[in-house]
N, C-alpha and C positions, 0 to 999 in steps of 0.2 A: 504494500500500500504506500502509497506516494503522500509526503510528509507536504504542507504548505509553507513556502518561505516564513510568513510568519509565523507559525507554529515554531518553527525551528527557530527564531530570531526570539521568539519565546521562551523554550527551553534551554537556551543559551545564557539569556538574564537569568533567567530562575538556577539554574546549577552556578553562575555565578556569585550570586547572593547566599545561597542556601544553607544554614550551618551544618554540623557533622550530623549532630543528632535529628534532625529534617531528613536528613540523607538518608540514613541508618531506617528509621521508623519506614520510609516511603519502599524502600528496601526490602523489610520484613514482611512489610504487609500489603503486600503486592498481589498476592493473590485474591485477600481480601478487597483489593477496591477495583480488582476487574471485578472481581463479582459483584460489586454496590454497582460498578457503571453499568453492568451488563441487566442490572434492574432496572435504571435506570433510562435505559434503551428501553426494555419490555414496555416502562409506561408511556413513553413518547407515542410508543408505537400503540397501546392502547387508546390513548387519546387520539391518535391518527386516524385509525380507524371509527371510534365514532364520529369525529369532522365530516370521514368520507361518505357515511353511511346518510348523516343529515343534510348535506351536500347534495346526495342523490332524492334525495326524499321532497326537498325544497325546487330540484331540478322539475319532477313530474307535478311538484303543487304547486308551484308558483311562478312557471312558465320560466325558470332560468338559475342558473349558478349563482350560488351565492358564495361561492369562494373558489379565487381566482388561482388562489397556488399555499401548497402548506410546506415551509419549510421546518429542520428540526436541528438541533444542535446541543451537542454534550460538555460540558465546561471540562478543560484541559485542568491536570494537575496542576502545573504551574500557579493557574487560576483559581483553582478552591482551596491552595495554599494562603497565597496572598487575600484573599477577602476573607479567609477565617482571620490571619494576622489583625486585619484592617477591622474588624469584628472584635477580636480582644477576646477571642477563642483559643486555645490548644489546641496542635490538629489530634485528630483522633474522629475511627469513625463514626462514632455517637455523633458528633459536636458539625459532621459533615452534613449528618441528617436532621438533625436538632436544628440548626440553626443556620444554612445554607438551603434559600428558595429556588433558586436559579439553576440549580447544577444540571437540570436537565429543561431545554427550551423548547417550546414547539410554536411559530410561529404562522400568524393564520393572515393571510392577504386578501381580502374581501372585496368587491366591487364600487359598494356604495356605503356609507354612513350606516345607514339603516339596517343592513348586514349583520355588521360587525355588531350589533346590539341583539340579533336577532338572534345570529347563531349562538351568544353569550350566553340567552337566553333558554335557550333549548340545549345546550352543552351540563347547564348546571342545575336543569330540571332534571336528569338523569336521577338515577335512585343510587349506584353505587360512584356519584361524584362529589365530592365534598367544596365547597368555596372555602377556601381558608382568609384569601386577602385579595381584595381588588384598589386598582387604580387605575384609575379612568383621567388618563393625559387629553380626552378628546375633547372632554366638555371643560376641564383644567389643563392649559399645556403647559408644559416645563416651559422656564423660561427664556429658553433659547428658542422658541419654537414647536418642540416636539410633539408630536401626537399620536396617540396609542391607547389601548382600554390595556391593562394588566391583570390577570388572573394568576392567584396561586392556586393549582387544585389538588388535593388528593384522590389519588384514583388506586384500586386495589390492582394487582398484578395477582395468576392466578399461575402458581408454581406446582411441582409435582408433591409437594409433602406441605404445604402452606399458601397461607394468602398474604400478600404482604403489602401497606399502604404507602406506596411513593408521591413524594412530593413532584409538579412538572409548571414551571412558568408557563402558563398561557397569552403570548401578544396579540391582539385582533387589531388591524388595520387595513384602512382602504389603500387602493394603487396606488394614489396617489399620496399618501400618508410612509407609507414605504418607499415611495420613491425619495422623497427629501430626507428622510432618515437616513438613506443610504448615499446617498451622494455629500449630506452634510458630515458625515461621520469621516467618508475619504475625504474632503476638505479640511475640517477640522483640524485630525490628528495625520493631516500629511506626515512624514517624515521630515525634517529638518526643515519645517515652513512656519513661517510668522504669521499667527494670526490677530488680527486688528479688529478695532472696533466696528470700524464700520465695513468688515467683511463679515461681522455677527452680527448688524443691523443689516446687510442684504439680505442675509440668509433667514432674519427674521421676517423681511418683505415676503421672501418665496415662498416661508410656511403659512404669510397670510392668503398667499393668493393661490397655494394649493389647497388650503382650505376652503377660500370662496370657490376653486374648482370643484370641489367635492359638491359644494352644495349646487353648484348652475344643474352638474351630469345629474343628482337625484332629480332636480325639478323636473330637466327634458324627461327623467324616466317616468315621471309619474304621470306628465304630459302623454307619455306614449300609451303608458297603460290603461289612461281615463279613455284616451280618443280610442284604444281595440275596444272597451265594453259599448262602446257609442256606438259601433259598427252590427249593421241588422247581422 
């Protein structure tokens, strides 16, 4: 399997910082935390699967997709090192699952505004999904712009001798909401690039104005949808 530059430009900081006994612990108990990833995988993919299934189900009731694309992501050692630090934790794997949301992401790209609230809605009507913590950047955006609904959920994973309850971030955003997140992020933390004031005041224009995009494309949709029931 082929490593990403920065993965590797990643684990390069982190072995250089790392003290002995970080080494040592990560070392012994190596077997143990594939196996927490490899759980950690199952729930992504549990939650994957019911997206896909509400997805199709949305598809034949309500004339169309309501998500665009599901992406999924496992947080790197390096990274559940430093935010336990940055947390004022021990590593250890209690303290990975105690108190680390994020280790495993599954990230949901939705069409329209209404979407993303939609399939929220129907994801955590489910019987065996628990809400633990929401943040809705959509209707409150971070202050640089950002926007995004945040779900922590607990979902059970179903093992050969147990069931066991994984924690999985859930992002829901429109196209256009992932789009600026993703091009601000490469701007932002370029590599060796200075950023200014007023390159954070554009970028806070573009999140106004792909917000007002969000809303112009739901109007035309609803527009569409009013004038097909109008039609004998």
């Amino acid at each position: 399997m082929r490593i990403a530059n920065n993965e590797i430009s990643e684990m390069e900081k982190y072995i250089k910082r790392i003290d002995e006994d970080t080494l040592i612990w990560v070392q012994r108990k190596s077997k143990e935390v594939a196996r927490l990833m490899s759980y950690y995988r199952c729930a992504m993919m549990e939650i994957e699967t019911k997206l896909n299934v509400l997805n199709e189900e949305f598809s034949w009731e309500l004339d169309h997709n309501p998500i665009s694309s599901i992406k999924k992501r496992l947080k790197s050692m390096p990274s559940i090192i430093g935010k336990l630090e940055r947390k004022g934790h021990p590593l250890s794997m209690e303290n990975i699952e105690e108190h680390l949301m994020d280790v495993a992401g599954v990230r949901v790209i939705c069409s329209f505004p209404e979407d993303v609230y939609a399939m929220r809605d129907a994801l955590i009507r489910q019987d065996d999904v628990v809400l633990l913590e929401e943040k809705d950047y959509i209707k409150n955006p971070k202050p640089n712009g950002y926007r995004s609904l945040h779900l922590i959920i607990g979902i059970p994973i179903f093992l050969a001798k147990e069931k066991k309850m994984m924690k999985v971030e859930v992002q829901l955003r429109t196209i256009a909401m992932d789009f600026w997140a993703s091009l601000e992020h490469q701007l932002r933390y370029k590599k060796n690039s200075y950023f200014t004031k007023e390159m954070a005041d554009e970028l806070m224009e573009c999140a106004r104005i792909s917000a007002d995009l969000d809303l112009r494309m739901d109007a035309i949709r609803k527009s569409v949808e009013k004038q097909k029931h109008l039609e004998p």
